[in-house]
PDB file with SEQRES, HELIX, SHEET and CRYST1 records, atoms N, CA, C and O in Angstrom:
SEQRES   1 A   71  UNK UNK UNK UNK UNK UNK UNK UNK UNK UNK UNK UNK UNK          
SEQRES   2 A   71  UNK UNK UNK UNK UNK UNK UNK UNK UNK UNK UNK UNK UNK          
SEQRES   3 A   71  UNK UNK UNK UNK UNK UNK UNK UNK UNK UNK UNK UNK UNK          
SEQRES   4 A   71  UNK UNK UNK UNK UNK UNK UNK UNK UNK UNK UNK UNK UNK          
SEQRES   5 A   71  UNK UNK UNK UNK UNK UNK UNK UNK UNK UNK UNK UNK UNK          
SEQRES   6 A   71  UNK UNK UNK UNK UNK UNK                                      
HELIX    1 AA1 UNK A    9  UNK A   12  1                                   4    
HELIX    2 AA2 UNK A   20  UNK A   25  1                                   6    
HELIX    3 AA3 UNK A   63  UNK A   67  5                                   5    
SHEET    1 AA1 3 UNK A   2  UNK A   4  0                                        
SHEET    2 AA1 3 UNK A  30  UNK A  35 -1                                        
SHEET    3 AA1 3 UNK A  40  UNK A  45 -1                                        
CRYST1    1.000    1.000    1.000  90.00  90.00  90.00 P 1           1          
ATOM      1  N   UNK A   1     -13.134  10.487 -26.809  1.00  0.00           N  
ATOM      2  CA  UNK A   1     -12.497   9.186 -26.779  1.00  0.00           C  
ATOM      3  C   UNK A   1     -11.766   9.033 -25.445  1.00  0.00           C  
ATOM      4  O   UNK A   1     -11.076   9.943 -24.985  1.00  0.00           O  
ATOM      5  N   UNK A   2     -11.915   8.004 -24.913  1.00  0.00           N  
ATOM      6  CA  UNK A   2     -11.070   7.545 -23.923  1.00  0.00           C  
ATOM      7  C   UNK A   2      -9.901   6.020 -23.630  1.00  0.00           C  
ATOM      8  O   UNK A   2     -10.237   4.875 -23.325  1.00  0.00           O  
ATOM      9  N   UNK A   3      -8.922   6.410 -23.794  1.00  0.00           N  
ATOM     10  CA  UNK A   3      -8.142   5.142 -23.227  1.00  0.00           C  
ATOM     11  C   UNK A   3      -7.556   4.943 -21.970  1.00  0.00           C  
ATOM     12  O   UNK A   3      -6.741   5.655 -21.384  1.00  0.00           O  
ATOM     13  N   UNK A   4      -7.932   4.172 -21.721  1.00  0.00           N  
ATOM     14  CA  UNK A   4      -7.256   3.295 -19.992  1.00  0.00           C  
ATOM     15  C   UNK A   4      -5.689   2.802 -19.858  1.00  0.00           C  
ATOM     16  O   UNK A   4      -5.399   1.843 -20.573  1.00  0.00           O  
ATOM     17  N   UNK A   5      -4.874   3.226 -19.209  1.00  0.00           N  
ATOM     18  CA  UNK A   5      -3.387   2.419 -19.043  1.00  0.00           C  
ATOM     19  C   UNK A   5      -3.517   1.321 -18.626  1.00  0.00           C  
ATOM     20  O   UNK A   5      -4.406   1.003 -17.836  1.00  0.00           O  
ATOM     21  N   UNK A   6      -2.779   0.661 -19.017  1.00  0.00           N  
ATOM     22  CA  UNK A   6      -2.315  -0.953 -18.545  1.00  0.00           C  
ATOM     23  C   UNK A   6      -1.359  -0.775 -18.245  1.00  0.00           C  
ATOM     24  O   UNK A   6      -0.843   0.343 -18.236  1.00  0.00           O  
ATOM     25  N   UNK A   7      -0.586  -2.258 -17.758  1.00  0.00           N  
ATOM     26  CA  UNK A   7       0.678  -1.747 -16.956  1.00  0.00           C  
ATOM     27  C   UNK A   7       2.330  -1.452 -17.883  1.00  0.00           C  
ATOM     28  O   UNK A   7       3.409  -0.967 -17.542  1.00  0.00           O  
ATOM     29  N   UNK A   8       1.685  -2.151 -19.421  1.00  0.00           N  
ATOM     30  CA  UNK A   8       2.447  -1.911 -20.114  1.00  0.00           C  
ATOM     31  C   UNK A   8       2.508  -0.818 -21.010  1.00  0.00           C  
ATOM     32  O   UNK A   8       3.490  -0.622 -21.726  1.00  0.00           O  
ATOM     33  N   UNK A   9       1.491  -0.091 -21.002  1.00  0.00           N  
ATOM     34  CA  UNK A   9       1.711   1.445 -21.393  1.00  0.00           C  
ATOM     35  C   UNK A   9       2.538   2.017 -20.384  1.00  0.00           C  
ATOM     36  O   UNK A   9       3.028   3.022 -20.898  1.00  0.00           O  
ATOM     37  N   UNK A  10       2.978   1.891 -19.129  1.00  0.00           N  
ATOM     38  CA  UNK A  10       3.987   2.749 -18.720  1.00  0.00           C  
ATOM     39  C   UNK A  10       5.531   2.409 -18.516  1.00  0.00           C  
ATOM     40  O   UNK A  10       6.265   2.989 -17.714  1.00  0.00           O  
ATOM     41  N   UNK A  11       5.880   1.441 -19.318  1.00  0.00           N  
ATOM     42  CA  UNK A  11       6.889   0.839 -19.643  1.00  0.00           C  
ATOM     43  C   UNK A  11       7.219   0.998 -20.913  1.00  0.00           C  
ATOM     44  O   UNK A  11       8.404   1.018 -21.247  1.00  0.00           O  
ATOM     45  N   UNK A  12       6.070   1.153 -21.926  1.00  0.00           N  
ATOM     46  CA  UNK A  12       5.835   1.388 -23.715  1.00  0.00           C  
ATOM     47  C   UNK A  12       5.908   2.706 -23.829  1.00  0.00           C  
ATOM     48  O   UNK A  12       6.480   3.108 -24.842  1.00  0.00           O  
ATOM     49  N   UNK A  13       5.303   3.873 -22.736  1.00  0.00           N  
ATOM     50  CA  UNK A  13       5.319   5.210 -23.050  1.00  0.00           C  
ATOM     51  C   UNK A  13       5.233   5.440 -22.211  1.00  0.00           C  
ATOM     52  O   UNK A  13       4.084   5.514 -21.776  1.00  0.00           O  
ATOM     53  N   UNK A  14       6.524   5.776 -21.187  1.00  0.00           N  
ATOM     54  CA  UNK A  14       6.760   6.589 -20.086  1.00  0.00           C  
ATOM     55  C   UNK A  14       6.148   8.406 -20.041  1.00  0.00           C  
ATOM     56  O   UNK A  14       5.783   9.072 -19.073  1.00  0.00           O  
ATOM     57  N   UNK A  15       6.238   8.753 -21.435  1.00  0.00           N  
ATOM     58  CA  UNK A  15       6.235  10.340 -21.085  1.00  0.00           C  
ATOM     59  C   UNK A  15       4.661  10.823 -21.200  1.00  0.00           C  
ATOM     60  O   UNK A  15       4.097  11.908 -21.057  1.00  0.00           O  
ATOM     61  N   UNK A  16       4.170   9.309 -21.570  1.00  0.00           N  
ATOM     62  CA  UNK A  16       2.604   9.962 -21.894  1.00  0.00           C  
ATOM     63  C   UNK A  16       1.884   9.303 -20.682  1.00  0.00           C  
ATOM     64  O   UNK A  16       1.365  10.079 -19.879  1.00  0.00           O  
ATOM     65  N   UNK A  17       1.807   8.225 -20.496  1.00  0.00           N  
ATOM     66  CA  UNK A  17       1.554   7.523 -19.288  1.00  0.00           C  
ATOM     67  C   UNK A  17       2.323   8.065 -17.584  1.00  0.00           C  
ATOM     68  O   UNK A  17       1.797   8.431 -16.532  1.00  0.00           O  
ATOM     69  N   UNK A  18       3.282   7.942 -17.867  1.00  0.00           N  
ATOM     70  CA  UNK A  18       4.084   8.211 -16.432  1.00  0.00           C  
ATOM     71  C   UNK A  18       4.399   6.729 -16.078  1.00  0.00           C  
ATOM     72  O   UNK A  18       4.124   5.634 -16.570  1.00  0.00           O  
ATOM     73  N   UNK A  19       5.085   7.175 -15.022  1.00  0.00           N  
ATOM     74  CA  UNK A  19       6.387   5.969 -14.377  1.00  0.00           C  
ATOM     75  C   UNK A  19       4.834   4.785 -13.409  1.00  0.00           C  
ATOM     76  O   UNK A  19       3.799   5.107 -12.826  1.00  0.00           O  
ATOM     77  N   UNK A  20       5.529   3.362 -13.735  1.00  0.00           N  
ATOM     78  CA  UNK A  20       4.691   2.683 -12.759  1.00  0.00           C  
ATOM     79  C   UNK A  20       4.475   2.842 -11.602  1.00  0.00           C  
ATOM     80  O   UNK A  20       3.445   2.584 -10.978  1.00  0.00           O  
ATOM     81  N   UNK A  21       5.879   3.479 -11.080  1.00  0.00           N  
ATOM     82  CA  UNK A  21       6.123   3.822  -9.529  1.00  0.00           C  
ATOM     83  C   UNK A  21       4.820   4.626  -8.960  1.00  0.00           C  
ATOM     84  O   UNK A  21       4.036   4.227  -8.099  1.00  0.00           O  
ATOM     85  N   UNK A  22       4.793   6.172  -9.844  1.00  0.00           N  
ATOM     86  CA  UNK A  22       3.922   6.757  -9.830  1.00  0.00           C  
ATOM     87  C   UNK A  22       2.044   6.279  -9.468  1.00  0.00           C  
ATOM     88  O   UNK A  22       1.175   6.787  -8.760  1.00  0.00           O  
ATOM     89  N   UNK A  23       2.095   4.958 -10.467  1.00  0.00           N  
ATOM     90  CA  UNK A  23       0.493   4.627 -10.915  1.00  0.00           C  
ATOM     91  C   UNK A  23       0.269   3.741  -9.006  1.00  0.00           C  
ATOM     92  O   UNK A  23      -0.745   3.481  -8.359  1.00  0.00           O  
ATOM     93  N   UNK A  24       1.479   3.577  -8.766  1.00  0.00           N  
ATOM     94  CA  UNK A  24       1.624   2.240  -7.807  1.00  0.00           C  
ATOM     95  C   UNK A  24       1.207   3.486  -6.731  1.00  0.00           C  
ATOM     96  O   UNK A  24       0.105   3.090  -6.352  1.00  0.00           O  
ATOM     97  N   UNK A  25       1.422   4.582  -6.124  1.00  0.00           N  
ATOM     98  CA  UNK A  25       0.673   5.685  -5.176  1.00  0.00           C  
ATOM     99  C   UNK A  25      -0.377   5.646  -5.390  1.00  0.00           C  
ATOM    100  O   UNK A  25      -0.858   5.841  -4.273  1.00  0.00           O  
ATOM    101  N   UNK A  26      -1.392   5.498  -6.229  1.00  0.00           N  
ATOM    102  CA  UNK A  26      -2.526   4.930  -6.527  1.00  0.00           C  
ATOM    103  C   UNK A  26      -3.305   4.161  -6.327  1.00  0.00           C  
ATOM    104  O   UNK A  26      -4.389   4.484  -6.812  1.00  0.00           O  
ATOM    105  N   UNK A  27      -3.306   2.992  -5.686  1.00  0.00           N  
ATOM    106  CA  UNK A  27      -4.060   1.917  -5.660  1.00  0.00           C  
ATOM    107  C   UNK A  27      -5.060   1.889  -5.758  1.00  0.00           C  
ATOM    108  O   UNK A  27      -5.748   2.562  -4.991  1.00  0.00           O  
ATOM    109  N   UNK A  28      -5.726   0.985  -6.892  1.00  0.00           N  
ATOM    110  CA  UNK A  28      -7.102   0.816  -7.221  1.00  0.00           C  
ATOM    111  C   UNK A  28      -7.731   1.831  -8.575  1.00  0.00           C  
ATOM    112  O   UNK A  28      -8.757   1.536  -9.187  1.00  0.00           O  
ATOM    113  N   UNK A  29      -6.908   3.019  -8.863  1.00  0.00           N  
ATOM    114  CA  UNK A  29      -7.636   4.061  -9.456  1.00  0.00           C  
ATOM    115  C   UNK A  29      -7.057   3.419 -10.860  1.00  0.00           C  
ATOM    116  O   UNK A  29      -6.357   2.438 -11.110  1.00  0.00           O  
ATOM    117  N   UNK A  30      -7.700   4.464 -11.673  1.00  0.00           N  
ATOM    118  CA  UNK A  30      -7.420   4.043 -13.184  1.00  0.00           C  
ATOM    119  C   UNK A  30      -7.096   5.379 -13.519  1.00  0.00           C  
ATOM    120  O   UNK A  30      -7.658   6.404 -13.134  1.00  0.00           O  
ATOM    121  N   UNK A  31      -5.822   5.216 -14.518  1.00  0.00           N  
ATOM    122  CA  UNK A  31      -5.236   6.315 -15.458  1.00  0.00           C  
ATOM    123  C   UNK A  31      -6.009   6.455 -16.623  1.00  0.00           C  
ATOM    124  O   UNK A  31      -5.914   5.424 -17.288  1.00  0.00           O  
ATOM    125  N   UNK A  32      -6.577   7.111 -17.036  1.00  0.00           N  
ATOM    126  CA  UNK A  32      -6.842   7.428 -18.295  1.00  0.00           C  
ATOM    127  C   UNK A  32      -6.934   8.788 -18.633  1.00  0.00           C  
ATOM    128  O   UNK A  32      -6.987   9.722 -17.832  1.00  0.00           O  
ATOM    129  N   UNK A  33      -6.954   8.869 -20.172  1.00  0.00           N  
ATOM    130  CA  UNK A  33      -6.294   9.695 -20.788  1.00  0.00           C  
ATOM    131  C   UNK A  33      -7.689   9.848 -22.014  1.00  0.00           C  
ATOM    132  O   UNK A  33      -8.059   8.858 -22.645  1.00  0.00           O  
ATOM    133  N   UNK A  34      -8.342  11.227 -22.200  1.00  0.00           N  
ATOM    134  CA  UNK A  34      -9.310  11.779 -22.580  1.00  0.00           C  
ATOM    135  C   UNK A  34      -9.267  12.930 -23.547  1.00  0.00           C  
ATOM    136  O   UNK A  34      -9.007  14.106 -23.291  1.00  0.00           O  
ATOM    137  N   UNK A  35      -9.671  12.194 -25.100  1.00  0.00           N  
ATOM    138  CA  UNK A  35      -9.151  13.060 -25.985  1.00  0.00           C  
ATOM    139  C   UNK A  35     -10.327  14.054 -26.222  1.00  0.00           C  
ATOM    140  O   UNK A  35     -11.446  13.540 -26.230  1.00  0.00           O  
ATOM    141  N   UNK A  36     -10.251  15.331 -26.407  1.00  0.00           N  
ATOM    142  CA  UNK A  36     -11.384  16.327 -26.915  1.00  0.00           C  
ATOM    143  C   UNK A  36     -10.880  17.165 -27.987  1.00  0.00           C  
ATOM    144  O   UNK A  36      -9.693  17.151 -28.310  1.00  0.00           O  
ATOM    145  N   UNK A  37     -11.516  17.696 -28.394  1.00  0.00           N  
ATOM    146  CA  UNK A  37     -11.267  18.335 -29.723  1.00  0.00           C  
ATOM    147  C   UNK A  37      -9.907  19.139 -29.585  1.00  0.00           C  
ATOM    148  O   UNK A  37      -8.891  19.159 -30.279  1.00  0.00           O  
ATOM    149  N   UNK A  38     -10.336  19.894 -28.247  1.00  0.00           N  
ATOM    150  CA  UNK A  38      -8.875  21.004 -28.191  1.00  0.00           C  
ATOM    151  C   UNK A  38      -8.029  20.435 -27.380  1.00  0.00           C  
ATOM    152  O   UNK A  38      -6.871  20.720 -27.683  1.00  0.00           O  
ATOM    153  N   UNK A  39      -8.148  19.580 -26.253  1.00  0.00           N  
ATOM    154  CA  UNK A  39      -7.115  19.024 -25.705  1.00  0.00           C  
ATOM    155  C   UNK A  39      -7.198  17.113 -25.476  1.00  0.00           C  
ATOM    156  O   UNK A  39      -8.033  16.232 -25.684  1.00  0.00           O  
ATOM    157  N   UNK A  40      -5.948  17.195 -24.995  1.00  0.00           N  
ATOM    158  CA  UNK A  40      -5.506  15.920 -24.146  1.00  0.00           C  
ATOM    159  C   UNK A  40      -5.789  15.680 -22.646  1.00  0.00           C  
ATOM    160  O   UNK A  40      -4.824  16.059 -21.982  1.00  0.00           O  
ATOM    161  N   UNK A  41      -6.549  15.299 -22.071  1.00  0.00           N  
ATOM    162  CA  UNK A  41      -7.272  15.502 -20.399  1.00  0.00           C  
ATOM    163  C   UNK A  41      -6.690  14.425 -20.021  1.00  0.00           C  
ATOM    164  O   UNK A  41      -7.153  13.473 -20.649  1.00  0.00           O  
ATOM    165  N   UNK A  42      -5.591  14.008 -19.014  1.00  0.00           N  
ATOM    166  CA  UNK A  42      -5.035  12.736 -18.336  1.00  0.00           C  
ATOM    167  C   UNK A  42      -5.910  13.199 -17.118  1.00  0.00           C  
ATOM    168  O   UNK A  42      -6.358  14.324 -16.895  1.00  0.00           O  
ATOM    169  N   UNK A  43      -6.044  11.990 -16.352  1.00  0.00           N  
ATOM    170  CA  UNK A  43      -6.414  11.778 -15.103  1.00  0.00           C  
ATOM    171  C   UNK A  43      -6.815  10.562 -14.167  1.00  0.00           C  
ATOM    172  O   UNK A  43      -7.746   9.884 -14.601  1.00  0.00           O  
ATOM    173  N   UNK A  44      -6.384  10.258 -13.216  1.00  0.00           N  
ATOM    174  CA  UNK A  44      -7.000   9.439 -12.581  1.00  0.00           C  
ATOM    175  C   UNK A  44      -8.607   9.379 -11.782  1.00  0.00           C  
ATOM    176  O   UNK A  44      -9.334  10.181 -11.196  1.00  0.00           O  
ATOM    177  N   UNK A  45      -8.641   8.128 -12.104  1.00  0.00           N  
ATOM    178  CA  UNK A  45     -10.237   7.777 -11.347  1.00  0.00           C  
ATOM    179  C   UNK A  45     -10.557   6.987 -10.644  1.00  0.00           C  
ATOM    180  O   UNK A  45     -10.322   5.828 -10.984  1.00  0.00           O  
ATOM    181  N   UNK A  46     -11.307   7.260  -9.209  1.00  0.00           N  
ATOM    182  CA  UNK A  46     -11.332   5.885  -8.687  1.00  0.00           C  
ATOM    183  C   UNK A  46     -12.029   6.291  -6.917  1.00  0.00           C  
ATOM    184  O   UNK A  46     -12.205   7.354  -6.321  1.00  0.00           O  
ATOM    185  N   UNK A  47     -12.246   4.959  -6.588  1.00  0.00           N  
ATOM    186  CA  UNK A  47     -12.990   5.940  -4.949  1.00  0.00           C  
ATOM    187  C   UNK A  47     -14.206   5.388  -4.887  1.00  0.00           C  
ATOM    188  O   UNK A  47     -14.558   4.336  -5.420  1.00  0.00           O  
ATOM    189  N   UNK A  48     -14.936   6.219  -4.134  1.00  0.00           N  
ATOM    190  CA  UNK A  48     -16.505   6.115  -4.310  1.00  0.00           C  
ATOM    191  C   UNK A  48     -17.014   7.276  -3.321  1.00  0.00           C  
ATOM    192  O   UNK A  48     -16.203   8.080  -2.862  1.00  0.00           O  
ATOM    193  N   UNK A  49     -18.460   7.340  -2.990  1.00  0.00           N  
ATOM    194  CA  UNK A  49     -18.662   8.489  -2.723  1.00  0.00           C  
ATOM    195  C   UNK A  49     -19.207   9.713  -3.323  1.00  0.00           C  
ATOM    196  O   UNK A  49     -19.691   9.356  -4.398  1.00  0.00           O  
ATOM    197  N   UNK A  50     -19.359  10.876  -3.184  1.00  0.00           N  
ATOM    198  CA  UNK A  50     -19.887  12.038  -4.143  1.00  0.00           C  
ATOM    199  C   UNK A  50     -18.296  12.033  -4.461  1.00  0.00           C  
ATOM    200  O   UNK A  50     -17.374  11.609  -3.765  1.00  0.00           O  
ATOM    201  N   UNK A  51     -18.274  12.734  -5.931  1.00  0.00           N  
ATOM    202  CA  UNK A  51     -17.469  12.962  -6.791  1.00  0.00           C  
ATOM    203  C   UNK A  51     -16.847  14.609  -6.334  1.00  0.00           C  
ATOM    204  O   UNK A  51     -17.357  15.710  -6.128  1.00  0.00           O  
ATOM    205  N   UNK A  52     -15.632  14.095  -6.324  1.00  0.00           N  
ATOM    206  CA  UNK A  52     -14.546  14.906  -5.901  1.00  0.00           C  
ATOM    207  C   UNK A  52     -13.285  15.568  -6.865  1.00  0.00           C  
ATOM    208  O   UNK A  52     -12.146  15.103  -6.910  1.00  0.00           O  
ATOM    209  N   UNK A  53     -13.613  16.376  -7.376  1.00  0.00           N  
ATOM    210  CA  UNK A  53     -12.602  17.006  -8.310  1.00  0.00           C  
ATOM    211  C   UNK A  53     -11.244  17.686  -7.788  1.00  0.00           C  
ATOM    212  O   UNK A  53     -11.308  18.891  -7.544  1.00  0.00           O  
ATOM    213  N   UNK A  54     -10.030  17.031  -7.596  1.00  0.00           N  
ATOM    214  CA  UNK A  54      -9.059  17.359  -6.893  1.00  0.00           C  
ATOM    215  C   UNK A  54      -7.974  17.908  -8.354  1.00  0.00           C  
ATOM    216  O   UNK A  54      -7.721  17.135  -9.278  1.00  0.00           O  
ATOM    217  N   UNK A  55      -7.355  19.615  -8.285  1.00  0.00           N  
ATOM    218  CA  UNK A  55      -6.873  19.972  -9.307  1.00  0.00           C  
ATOM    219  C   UNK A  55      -5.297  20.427  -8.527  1.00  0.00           C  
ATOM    220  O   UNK A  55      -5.312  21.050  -7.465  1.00  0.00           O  
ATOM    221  N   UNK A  56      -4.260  20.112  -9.062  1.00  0.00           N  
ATOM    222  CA  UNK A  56      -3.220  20.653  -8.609  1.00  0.00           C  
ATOM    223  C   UNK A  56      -2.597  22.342  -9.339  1.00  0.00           C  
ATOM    224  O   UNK A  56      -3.298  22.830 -10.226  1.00  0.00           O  
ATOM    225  N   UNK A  57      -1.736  22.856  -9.046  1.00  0.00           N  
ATOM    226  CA  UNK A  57      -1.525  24.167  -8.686  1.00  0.00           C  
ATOM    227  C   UNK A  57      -0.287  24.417  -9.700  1.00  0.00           C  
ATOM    228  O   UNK A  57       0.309  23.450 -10.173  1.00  0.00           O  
ATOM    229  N   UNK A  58      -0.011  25.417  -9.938  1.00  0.00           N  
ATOM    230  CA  UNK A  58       1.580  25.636 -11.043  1.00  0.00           C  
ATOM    231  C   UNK A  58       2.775  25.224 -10.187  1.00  0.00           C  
ATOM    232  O   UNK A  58       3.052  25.589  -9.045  1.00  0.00           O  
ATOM    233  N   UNK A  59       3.261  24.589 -10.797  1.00  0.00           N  
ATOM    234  CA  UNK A  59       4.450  23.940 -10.697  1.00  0.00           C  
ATOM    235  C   UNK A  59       4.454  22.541  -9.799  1.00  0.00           C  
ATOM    236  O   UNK A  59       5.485  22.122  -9.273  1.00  0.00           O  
ATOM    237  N   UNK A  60       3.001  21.787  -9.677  1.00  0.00           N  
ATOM    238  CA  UNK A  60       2.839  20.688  -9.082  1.00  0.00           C  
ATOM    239  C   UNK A  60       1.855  19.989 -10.178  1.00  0.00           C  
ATOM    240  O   UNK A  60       1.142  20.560 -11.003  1.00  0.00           O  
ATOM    241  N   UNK A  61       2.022  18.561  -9.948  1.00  0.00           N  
ATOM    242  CA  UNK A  61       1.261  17.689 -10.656  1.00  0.00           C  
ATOM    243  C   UNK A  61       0.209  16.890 -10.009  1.00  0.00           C  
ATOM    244  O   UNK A  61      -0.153  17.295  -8.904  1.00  0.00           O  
ATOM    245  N   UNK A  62      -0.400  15.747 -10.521  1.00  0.00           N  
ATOM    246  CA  UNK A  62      -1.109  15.253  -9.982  1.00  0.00           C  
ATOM    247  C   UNK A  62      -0.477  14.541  -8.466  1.00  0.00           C  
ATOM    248  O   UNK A  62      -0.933  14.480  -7.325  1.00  0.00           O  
ATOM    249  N   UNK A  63       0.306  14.244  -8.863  1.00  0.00           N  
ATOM    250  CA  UNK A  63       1.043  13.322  -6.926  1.00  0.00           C  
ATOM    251  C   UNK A  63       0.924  13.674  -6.166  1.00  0.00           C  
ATOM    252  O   UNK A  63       0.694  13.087  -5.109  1.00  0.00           O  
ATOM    253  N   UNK A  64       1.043  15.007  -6.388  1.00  0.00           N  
ATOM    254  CA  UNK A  64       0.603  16.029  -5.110  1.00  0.00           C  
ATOM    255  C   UNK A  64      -0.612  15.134  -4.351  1.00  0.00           C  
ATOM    256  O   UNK A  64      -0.274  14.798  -3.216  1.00  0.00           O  
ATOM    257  N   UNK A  65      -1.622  14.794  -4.651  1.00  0.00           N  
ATOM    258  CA  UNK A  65      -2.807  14.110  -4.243  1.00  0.00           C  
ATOM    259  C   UNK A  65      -2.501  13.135  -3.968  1.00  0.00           C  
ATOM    260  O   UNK A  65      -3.492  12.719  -3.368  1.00  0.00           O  
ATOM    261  N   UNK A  66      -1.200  11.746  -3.948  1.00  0.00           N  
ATOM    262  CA  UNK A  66      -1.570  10.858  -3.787  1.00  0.00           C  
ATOM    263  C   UNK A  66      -1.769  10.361  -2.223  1.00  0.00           C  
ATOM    264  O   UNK A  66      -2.138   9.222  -1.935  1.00  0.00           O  
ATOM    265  N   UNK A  67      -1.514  11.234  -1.408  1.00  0.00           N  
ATOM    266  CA  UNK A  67      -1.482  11.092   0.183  1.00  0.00           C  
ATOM    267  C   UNK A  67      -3.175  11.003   0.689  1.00  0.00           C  
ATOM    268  O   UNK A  67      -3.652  10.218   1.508  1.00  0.00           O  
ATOM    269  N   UNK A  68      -3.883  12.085  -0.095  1.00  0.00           N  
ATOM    270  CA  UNK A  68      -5.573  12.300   0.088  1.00  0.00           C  
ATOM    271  C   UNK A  68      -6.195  11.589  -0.873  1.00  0.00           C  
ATOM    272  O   UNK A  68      -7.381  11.560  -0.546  1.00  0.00           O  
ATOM    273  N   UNK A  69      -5.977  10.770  -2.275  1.00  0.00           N  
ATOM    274  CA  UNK A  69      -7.079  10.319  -2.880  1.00  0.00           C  
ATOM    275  C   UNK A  69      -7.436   9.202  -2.271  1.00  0.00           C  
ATOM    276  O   UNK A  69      -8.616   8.997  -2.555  1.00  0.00           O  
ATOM    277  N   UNK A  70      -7.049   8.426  -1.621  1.00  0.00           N  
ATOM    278  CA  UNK A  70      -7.337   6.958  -1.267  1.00  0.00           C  
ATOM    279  C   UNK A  70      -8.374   7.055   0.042  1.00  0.00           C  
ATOM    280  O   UNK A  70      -8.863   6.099   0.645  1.00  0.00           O  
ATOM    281  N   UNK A  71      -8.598   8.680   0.351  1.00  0.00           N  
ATOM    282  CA  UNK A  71      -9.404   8.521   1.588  1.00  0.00           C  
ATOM    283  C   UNK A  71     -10.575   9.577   0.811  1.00  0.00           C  
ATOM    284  O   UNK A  71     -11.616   9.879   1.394  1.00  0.00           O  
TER     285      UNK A  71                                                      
END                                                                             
């Protein structure tokens, strides 16, 4: 299953979504959030190009990326 954020899921559920501020380093990509049997998979999507799997490191999150996804 997959659901997409809108802008009012991160105003409705900050801790599952994240802050707008956050989505706004983003431009253009889409948040969604990917249920599987054993887990919860958040991630953004967006770009074009061959497909690029960018994973962050312990004790960093996705933002880490937001300086390189837009290129």
């Amino acid at each position: 299953m997959l659901a997409e954020a809108t802008s009012a899921d991160y105003v409705r559920d900050p801790t599952r979504w994240g802050s707008a501020e956050v989505a706004a380093l983003f431009p253009g990509f889409k948040h969604l959030d990917m249920r599987t049997k054993g887990a919860d998979i958040r991630l953004r999507h967006g770009g074009f190009g061959p497909p690029l799997l960018l994973l962050h490191g312990n004790s960093q999150n996705h933002v880490t990326w937001f300086g390189v996804a837009a290129r």
